[in-house]
N, C-alpha and C positions, 0 to 999 in steps of 0.2 A: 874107145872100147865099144863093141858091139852088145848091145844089152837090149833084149825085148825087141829087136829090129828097127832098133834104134842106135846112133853114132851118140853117145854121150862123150864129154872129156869128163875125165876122171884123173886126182889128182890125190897120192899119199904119202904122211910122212910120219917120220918115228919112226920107232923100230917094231920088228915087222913080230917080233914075239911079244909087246905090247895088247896091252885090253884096247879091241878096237872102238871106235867110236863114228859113227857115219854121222855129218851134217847136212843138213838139208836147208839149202837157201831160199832166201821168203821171195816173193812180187812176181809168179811165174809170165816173161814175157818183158822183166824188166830188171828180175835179180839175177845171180851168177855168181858164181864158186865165189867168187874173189871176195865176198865178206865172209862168208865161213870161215876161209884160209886165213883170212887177217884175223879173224878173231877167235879161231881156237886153234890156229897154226904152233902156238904156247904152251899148248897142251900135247905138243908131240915129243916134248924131252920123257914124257912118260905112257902115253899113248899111241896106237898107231891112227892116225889122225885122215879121215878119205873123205874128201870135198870134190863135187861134183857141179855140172853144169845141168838141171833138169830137160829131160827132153823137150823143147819147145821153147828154151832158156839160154841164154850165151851163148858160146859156142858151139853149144850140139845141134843134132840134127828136129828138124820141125815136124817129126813124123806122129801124124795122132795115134790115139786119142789121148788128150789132153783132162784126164778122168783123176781121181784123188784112189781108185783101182790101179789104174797104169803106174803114176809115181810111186806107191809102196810098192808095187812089184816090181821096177827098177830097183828099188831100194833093196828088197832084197835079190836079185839078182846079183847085185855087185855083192853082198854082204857073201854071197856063195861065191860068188868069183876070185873073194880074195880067201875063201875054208874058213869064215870065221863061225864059230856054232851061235856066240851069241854077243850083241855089240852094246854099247851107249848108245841110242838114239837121242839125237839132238836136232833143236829145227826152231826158228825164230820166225814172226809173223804169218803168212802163208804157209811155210814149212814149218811150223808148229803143228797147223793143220794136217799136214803130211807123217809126221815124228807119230802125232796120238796117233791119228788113222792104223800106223804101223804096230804102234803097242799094242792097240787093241788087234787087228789081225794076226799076231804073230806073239803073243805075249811070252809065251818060251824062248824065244828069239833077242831079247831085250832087257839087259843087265840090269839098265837104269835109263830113265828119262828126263831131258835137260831141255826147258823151253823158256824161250823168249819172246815178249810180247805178241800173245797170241790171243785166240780168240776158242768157245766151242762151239758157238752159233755168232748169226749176226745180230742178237738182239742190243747189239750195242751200238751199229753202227752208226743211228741216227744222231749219236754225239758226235762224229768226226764231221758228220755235214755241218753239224752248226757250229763247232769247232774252227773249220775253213771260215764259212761264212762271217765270222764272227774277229776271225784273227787280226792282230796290228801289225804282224808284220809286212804285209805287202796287201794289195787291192787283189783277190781271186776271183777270174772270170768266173760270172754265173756257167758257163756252158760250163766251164771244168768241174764245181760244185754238182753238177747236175751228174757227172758222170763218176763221181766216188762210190765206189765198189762196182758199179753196174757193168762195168764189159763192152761199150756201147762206143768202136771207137772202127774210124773208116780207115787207117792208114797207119803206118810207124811216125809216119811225121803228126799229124793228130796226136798218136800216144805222146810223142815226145815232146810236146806243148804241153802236154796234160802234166808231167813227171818236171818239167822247169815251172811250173805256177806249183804246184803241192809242197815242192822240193824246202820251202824255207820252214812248213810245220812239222819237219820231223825231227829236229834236236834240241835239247833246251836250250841252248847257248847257240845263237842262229851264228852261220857264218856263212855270208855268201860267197865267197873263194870255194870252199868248202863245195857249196853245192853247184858249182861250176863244174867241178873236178868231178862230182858227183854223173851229172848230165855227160859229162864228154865220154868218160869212162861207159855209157850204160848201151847194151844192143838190144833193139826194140824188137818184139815179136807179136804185133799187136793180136792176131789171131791165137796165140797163147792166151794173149791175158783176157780178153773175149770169152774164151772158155772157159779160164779160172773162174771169172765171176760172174760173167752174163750165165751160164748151166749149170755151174758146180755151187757155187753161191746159195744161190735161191733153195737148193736142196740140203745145205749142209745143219745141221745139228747132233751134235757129239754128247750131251749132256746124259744120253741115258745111256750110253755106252761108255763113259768115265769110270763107273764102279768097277768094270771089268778089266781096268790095268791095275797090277799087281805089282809093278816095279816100284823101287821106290823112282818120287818124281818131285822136282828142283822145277819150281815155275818163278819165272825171275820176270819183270817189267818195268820201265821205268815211272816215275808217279807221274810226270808231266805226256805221256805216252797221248798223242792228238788221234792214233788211228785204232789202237788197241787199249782200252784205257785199266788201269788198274784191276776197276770192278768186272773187265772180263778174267783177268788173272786169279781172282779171288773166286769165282765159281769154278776152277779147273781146280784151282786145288779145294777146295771142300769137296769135289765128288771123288777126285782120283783117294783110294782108299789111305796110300802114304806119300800125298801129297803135299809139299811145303811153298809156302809163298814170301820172296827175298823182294822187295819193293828198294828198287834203286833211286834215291831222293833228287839227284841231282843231274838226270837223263832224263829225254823223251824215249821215240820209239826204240834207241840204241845202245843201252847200257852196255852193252859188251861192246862199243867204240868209244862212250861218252866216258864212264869209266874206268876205263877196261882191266887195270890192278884189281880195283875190288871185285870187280866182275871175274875175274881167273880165279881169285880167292874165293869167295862163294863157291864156285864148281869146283875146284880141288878138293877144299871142304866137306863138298856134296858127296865128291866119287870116295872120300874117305868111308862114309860114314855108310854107305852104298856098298862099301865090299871091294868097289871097283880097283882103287889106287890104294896101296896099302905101304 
């Protein structure tokens, strides 16, 4: 689909008179549709469910700017492309980022909002460095320690060293097969992820713009979460005005793959009580 002068893939399902719901995938330059779809593909016996590939992301095309501006107006771009007046915005880790960014630009636009371990600034990042540093489950190179969150990265093949050393702190119940499949599966866009964080990073704080979403808002995380940890979860929802916090006991960063029963149940839940699914 041609969105913004941009080639995005674009992917939907359910039925097409369904409450829509747009997802937005986290790690720009290293995520892609394909966990949205796994993980709220569930949610299309009752919604119309549209997962994408972000410009600079998977499949689509590498066309800048690579801005937290450009991705909500993709996002709504597509949300007019399919006539919808007004969706579910949902978005997990990085595209958490992207989900608020949206609510708050477009808050007429936005039923309800559904996020997954996320963040509204970095003031917490300094835990995941010593998080790494600190882990038993494998030895992490100091270079790769050095380059959590920063953007600072010469090549795809570089990224993709960086993504096999992190890869074993993102679930509580480590499984290396798991993160095998993970890495083979993943298409690198180092100059995306460069921009996520090396420019967009160093600028972002959402906190005083929280008051200003009005939807209600489902902020979900897991407790053992290495990259987003709880206590960012827990200041999204005290500012967001009807925002709630579901803390998933037995996940890291992936509650909606670690457990993903409770996790559908929680958001069914949520979109009940939200108006959305009735």
């Amino acid at each position: 689909m041609k969105i913004n002068g941009a080639e995005l893939v674009v992917e939907a399902f359910g039925p097409e008179d369904g409450p829509a719901m747009i997802v937005h995938h986290g790690a720009p330059g290293l995520g892609s549709r394909s966990e949205p779809k796994r993980s709220f593909g569930p949610f299309s016996d009752r919604l119309r469910v549209i997962v994408f590939d972000a410009r600079g992301s998977g499949e689509s095309s590498d066309d800048e700017p690579f801005t937290h501006e450009q991705w909500v107006a993709d996002v709504d771009a597509i949300r007019e492309h399919f006539g919808y007046e007004k969706i579910v915005m949902a978005g997990g880790s990085y595209g958490g980022f992207i989900a608020m960014e949206y609510a708050i630009a477009h808050p007429d636009r936005v039923s309800a909002l559904v996020l997954r371990d996320t963040a509204a600034d970095t003031s917490h990042d300094y835990l995941a460095v010593e998080r790494a540093r600190n882990t038993d489950r494998s030895v992490i190179p100091e270079w790769v320690i050095d380059r959590i969150g920063t953007g600072r990265f010469e090549s795809n093949e570089q990224l993709r060293e960086y993504w096999r050393a992190i890869l074993p702190l993102y679930d509580h119940q480590h499984d290396p097969a798991k993160d095998e499949a993970r890495l083979a599966a993943t298409r690198f866009h180092y100059r995306t992820h460069n921009a996520a964080f090396g420019q967009n990073m160093p600028r972002y704080d959402l906190k005083p713009k929280l008051p200003s979403i009005t939807c209600p808002t489902l902020v979900t995380v897991g407790r053992h979460d290495w990259r987003t940890p709880v206590e960012a979860s827990q200041v999204i929802a005290d500012l967001v005005p009807n925002g709630e916090l579901v803390v998933f006991e037995n996940s890291g960063h992936s509650p909606q793959l670690e457990e993903p029963e409770l996790f559908q149940q929680v958001v069914r839940d949520f979109l009940h009580r939200a108006g959305v699914l009735r």
